[in-house]
CHARMM internal coordinates of N, CA and C (Angstrom, degrees):
IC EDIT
DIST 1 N 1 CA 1.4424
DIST 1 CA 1 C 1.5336
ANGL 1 N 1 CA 1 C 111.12
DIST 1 C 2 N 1.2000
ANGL 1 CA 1 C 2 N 119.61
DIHE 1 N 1 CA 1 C 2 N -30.68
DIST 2 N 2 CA 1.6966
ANGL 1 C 2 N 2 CA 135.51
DIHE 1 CA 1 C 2 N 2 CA 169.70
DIST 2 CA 2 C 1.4829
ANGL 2 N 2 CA 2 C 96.53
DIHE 1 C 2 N 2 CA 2 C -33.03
DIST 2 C 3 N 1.4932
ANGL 2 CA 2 C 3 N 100.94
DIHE 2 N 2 CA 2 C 3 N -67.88
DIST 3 N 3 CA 1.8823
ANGL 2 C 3 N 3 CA 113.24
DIHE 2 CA 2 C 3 N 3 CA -152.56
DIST 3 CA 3 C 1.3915
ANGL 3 N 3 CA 3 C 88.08
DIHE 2 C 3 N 3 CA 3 C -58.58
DIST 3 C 4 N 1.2531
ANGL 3 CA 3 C 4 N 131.01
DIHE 3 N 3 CA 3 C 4 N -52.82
DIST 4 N 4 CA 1.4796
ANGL 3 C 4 N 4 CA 118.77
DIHE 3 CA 3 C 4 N 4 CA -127.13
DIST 4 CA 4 C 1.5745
ANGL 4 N 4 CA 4 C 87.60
DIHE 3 C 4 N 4 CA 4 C -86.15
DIST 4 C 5 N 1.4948
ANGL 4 CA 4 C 5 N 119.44
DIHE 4 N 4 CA 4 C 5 N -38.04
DIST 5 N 5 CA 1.6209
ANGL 4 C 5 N 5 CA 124.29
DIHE 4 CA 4 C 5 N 5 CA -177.03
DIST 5 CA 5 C 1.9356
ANGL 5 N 5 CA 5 C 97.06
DIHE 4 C 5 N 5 CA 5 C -59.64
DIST 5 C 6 N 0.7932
ANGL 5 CA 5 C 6 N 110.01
DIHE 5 N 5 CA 5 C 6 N -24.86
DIST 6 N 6 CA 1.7431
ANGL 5 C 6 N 6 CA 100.45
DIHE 5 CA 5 C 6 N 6 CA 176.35
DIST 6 CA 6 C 1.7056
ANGL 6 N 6 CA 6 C 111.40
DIHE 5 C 6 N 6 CA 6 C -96.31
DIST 6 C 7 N 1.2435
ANGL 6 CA 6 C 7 N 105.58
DIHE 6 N 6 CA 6 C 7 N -14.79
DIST 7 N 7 CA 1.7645
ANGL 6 C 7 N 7 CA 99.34
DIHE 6 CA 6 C 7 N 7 CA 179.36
DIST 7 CA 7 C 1.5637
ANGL 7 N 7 CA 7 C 86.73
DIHE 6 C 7 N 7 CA 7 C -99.82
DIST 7 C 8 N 1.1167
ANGL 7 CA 7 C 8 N 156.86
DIHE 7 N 7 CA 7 C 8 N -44.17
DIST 8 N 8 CA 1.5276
ANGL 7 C 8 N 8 CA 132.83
DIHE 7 CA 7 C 8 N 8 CA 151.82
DIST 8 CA 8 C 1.2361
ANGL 8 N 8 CA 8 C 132.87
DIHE 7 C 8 N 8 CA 8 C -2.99
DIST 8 C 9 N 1.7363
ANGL 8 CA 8 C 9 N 95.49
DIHE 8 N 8 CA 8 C 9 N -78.58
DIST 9 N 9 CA 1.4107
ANGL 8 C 9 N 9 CA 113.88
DIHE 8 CA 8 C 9 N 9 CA 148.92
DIST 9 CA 9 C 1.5247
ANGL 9 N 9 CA 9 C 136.34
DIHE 8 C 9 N 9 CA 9 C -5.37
DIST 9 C 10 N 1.5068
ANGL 9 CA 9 C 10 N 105.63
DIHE 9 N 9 CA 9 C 10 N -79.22
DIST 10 N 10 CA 0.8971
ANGL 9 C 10 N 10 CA 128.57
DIHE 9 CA 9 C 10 N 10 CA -157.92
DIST 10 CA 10 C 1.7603
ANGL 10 N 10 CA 10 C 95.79
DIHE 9 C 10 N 10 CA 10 C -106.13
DIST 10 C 11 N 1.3267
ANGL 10 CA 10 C 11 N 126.19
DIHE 10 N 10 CA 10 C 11 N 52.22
DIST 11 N 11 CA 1.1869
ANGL 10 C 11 N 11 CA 139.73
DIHE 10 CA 10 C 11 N 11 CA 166.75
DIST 11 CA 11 C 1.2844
ANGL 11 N 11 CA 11 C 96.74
DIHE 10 C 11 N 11 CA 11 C -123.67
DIST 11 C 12 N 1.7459
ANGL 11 CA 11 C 12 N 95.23
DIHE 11 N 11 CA 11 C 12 N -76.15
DIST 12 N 12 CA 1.5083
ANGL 11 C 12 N 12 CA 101.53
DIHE 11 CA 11 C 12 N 12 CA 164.10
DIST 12 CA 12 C 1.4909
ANGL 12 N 12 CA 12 C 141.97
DIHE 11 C 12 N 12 CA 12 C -11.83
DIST 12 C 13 N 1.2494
ANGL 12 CA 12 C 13 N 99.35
DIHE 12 N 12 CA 12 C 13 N -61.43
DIST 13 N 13 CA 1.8702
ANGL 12 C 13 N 13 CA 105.44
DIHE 12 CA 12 C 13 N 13 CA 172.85
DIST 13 CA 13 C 1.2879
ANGL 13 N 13 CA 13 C 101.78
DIHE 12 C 13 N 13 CA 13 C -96.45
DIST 13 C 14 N 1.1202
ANGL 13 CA 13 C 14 N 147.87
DIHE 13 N 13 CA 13 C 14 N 34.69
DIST 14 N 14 CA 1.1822
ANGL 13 C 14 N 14 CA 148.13
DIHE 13 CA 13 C 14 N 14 CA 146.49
DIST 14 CA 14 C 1.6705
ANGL 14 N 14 CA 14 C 118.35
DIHE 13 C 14 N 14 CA 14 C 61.44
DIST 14 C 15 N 1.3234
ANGL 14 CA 14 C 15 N 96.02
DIHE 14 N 14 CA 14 C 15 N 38.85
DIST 15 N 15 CA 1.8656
ANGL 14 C 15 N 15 CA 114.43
DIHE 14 CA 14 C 15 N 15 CA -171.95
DIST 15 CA 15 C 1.0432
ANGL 15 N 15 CA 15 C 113.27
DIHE 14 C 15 N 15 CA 15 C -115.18
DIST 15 C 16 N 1.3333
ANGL 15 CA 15 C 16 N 115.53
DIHE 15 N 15 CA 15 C 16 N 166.80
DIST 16 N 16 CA 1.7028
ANGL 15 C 16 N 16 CA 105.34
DIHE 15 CA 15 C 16 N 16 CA -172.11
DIST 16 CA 16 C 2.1719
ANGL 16 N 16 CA 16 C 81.76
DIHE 15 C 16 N 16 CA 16 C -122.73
DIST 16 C 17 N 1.1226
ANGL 16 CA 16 C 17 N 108.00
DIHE 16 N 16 CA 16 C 17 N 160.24
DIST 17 N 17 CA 1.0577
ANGL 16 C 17 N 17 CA 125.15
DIHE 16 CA 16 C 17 N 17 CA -161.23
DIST 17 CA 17 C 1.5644
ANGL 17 N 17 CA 17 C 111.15
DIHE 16 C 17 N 17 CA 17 C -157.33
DIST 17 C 18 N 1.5040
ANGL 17 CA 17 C 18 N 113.95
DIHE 17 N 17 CA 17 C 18 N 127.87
DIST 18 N 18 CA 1.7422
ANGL 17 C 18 N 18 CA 122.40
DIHE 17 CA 17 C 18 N 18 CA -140.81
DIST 18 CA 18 C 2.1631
ANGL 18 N 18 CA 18 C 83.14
DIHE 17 C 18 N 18 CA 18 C -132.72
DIST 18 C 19 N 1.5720
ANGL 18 CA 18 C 19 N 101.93
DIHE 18 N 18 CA 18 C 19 N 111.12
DIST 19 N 19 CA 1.5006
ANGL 18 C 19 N 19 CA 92.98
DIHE 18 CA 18 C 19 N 19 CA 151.02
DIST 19 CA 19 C 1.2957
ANGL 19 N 19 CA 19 C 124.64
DIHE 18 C 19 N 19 CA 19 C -78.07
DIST 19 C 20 N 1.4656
ANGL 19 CA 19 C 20 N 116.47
DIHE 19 N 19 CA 19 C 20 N 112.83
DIST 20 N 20 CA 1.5864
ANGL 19 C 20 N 20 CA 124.80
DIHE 19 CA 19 C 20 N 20 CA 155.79
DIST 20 CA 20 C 1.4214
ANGL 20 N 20 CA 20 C 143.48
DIHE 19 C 20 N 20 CA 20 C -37.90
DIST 20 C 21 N 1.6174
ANGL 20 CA 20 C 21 N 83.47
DIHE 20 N 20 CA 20 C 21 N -59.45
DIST 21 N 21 CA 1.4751
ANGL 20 C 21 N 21 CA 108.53
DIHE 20 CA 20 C 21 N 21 CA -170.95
DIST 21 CA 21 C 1.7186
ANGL 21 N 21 CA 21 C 116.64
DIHE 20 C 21 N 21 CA 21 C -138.70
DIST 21 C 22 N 0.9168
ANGL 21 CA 21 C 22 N 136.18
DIHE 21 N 21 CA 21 C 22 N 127.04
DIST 22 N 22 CA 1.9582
ANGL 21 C 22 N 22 CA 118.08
DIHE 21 CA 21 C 22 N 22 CA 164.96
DIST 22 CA 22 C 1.4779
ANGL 22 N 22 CA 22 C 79.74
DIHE 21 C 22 N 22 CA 22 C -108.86
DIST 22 C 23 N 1.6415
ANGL 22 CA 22 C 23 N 101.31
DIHE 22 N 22 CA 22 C 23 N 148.25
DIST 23 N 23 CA 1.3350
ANGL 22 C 23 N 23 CA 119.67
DIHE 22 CA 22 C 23 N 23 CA 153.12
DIST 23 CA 23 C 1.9742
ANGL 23 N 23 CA 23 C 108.33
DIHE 22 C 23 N 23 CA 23 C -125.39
DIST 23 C 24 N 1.0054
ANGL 23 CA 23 C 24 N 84.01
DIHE 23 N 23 CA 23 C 24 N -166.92
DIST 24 N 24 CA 1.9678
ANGL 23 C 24 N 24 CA 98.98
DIHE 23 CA 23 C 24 N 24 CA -173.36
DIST 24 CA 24 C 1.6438
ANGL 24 N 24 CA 24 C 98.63
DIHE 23 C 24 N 24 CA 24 C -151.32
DIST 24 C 25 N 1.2826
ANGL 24 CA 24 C 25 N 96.84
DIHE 24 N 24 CA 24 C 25 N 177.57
DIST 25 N 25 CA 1.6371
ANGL 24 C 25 N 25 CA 119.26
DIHE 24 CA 24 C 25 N 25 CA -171.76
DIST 25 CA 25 C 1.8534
ANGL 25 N 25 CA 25 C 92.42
DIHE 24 C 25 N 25 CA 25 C -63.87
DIST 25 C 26 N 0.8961
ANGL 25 CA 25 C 26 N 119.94
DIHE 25 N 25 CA 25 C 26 N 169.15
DIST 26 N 26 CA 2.1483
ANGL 25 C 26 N 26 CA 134.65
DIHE 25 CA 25 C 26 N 26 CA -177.86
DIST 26 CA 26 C 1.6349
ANGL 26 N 26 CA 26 C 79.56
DIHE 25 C 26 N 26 CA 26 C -84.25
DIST 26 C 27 N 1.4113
ANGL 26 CA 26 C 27 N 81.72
DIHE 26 N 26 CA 26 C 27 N 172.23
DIST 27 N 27 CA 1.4178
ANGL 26 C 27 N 27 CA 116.72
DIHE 26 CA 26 C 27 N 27 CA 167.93
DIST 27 CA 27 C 1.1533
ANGL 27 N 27 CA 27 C 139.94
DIHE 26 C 27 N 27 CA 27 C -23.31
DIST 27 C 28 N 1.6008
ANGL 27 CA 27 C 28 N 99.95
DIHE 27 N 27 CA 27 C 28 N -53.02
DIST 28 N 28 CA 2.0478
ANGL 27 C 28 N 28 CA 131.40
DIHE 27 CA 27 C 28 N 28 CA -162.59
DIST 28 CA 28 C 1.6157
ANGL 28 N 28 CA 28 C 97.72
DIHE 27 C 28 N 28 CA 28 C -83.17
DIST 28 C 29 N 1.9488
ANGL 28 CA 28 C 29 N 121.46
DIHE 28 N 28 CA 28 C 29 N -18.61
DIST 29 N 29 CA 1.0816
ANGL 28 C 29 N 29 CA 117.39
DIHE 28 CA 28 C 29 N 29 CA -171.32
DIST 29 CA 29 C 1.6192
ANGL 29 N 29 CA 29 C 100.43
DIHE 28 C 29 N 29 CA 29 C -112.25
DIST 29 C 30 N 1.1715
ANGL 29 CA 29 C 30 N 110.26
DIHE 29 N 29 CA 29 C 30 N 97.18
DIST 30 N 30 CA 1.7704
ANGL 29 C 30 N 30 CA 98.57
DIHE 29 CA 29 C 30 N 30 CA -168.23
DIST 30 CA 30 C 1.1413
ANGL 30 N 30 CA 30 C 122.07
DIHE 29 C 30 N 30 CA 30 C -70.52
DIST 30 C 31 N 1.3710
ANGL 30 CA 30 C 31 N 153.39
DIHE 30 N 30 CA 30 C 31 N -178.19
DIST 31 N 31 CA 1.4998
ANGL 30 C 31 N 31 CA 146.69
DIHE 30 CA 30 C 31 N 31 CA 150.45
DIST 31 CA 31 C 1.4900
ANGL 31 N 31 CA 31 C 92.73
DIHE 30 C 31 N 31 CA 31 C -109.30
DIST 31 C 32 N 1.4101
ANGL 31 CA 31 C 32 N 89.47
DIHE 31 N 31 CA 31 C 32 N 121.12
DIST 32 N 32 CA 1.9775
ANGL 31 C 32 N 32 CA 95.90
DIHE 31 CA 31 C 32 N 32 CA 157.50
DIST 32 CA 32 C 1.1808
ANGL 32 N 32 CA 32 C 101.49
DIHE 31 C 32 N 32 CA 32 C -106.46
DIST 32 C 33 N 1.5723
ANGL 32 CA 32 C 33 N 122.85
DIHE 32 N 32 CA 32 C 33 N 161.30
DIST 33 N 33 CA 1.3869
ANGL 32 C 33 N 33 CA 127.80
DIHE 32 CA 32 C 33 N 33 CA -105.47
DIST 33 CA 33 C 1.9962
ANGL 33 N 33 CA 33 C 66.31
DIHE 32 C 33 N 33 CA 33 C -135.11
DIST 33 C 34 N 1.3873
ANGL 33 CA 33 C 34 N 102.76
DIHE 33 N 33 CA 33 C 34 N -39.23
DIST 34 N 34 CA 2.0511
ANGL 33 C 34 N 34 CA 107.70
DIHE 33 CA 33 C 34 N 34 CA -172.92
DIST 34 CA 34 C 1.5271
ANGL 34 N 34 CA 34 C 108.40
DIHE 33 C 34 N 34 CA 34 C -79.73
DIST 34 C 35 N 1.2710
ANGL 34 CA 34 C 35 N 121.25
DIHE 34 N 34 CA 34 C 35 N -16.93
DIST 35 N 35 CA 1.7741
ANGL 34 C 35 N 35 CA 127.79
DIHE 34 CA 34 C 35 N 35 CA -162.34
DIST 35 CA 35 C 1.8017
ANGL 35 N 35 CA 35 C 94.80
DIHE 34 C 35 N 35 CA 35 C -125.68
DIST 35 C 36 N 1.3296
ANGL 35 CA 35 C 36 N 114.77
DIHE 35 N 35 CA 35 C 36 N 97.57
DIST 36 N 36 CA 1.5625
ANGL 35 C 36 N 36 CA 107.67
DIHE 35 CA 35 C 36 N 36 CA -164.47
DIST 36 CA 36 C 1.7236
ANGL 36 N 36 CA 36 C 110.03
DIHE 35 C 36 N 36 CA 36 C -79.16
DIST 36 C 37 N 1.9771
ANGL 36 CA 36 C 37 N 103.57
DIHE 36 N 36 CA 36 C 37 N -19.56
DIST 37 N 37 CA 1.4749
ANGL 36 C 37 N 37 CA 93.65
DIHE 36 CA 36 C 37 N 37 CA 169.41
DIST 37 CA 37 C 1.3576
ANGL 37 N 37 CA 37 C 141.01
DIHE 36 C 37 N 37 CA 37 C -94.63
DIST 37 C 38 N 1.6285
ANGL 37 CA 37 C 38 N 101.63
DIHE 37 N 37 CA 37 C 38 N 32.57
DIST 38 N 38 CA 1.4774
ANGL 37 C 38 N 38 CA 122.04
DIHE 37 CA 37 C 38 N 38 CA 160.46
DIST 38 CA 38 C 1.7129
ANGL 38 N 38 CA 38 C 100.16
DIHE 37 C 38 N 38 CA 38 C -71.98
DIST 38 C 39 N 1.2747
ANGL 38 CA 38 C 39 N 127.67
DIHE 38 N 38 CA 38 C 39 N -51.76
DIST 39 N 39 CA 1.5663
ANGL 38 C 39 N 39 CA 102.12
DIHE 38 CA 38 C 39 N 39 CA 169.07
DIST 39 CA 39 C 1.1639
ANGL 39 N 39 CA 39 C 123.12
DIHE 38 C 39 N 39 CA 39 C -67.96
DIST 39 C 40 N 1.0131
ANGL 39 CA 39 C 40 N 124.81
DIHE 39 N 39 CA 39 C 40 N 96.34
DIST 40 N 40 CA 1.3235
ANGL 39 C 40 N 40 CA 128.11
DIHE 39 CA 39 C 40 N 40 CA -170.86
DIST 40 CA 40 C 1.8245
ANGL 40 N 40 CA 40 C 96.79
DIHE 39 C 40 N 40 CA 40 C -115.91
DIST 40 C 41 N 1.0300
ANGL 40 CA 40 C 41 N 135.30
DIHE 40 N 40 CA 40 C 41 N -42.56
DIST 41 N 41 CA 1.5195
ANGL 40 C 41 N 41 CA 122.51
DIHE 40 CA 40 C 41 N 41 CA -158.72
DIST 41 CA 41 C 1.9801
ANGL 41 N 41 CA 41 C 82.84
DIHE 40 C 41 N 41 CA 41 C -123.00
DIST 41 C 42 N 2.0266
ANGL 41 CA 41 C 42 N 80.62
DIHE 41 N 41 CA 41 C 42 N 141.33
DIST 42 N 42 CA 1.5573
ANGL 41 C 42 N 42 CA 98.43
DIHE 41 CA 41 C 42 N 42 CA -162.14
DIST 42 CA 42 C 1.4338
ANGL 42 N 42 CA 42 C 86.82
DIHE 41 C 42 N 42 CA 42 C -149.34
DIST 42 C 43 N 1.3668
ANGL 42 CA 42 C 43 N 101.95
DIHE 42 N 42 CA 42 C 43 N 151.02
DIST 43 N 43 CA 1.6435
ANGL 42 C 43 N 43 CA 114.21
DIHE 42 CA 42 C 43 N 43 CA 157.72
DIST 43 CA 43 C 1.1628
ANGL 43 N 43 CA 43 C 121.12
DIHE 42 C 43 N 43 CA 43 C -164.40
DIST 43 C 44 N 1.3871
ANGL 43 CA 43 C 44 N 118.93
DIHE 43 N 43 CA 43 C 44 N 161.22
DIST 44 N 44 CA 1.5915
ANGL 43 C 44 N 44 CA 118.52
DIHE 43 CA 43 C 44 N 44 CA -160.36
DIST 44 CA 44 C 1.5697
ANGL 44 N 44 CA 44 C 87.00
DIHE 43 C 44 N 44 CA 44 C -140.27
DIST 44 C 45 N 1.6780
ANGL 44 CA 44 C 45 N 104.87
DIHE 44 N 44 CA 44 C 45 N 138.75
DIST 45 N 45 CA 1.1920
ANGL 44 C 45 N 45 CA 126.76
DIHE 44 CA 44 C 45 N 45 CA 145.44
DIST 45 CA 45 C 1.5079
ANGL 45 N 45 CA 45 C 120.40
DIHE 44 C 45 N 45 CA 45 C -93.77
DIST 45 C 46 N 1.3539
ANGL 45 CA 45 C 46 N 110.69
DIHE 45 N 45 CA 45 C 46 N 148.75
DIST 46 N 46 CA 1.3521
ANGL 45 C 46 N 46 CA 125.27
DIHE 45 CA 45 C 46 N 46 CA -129.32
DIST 46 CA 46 C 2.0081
ANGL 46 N 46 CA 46 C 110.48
DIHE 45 C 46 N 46 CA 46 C -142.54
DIST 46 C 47 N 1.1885
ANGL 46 CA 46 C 47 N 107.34
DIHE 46 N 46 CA 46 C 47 N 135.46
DIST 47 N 47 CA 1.2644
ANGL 46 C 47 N 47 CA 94.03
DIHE 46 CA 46 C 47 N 47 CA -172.33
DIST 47 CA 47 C 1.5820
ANGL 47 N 47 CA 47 C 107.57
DIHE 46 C 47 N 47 CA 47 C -143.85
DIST 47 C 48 N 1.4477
ANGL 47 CA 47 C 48 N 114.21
DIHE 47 N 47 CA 47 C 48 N 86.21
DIST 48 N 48 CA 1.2995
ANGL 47 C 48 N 48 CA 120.98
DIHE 47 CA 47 C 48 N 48 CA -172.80
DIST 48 CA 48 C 1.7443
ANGL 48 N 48 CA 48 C 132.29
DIHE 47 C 48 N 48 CA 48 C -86.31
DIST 48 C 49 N 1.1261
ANGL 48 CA 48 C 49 N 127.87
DIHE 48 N 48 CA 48 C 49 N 139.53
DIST 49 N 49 CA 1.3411
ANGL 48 C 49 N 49 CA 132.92
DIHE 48 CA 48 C 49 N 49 CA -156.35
DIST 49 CA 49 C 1.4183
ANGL 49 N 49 CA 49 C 102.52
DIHE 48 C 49 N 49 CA 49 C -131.81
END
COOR INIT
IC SEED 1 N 1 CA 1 C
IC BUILD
């Protein structure tokens, strides 16, 4: 839901917009792969034009 709220976005203002980077939660917060709301914290670096 992240991506699509930023390709909305970025229709909207009429920009083109480049993912850099995705990250996730560190280490101490694991993602299990069977329980999908262990990813819970996300972020994207971002490169707007």
């Amino acid at each position: 839901m992240l991506l699509q709220t930023i390709a909305t976005a970025t229709l909207d203002a009429r920009r083109t917009v480049k993912v850099l980077e995705r990250r996730t939660q560190a280490r101490d917060h694991p993602i299990l792969l069977t329980v999908p709301e262990t990813h819970y914290l996300k972020c994207l670096i971002l490169y707007v034009t």
